[in-house]
C-alpha positions in Angstrom: 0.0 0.0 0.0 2.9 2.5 0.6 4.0 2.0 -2.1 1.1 2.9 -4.0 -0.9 5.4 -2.3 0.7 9.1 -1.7 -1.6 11.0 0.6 -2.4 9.6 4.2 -6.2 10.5 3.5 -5.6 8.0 0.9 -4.1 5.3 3.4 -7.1 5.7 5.5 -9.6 5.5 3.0 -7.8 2.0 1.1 -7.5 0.7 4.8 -10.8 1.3 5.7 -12.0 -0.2 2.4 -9.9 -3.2 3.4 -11.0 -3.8 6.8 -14.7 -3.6 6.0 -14.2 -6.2 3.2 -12.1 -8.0 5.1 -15.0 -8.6 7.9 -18.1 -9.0 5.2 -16.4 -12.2 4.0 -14.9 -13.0 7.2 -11.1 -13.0 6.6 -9.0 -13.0 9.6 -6.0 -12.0 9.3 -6.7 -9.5 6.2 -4.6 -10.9 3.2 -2.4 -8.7 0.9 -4.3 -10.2 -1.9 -7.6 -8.8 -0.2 -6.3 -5.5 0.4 -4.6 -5.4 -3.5 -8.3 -6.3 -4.4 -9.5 -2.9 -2.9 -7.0 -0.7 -4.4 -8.6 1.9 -6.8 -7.5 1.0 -10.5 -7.6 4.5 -11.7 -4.8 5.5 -8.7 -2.1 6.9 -10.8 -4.0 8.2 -13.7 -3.7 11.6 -14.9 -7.5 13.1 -13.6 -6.6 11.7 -9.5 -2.9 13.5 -10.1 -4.4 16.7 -11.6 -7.2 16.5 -8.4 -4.4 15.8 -5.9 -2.6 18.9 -7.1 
């Protein structure tokens, strides 16, 4: 996710995402695969950089 994500609004908001998927289908721990599942497609494309900036 560090990686990935720039903004710690972003962080909280993928995390959050996670978590609450994580407990719908009732995976304890919360994979990476789970969390990678959550991340936005459209992160690094130009409209989110433009927003961001």
């Amino acid at each position: 996710m560090a990686a990935r994500l720039r903004t710690p609004l972003q962080v909280q908001r993928h995390l959050t995402l996670a978590l609450e998927a994580g407990y719908q289908i009732s995976e304890r721990p919360v994979t990476a695969e789970l969390v990678e599942s959550v991340l936005s497609r459209q992160l690094d494309d130009l409209e989110p950089t433009l927003t961001r900036y």
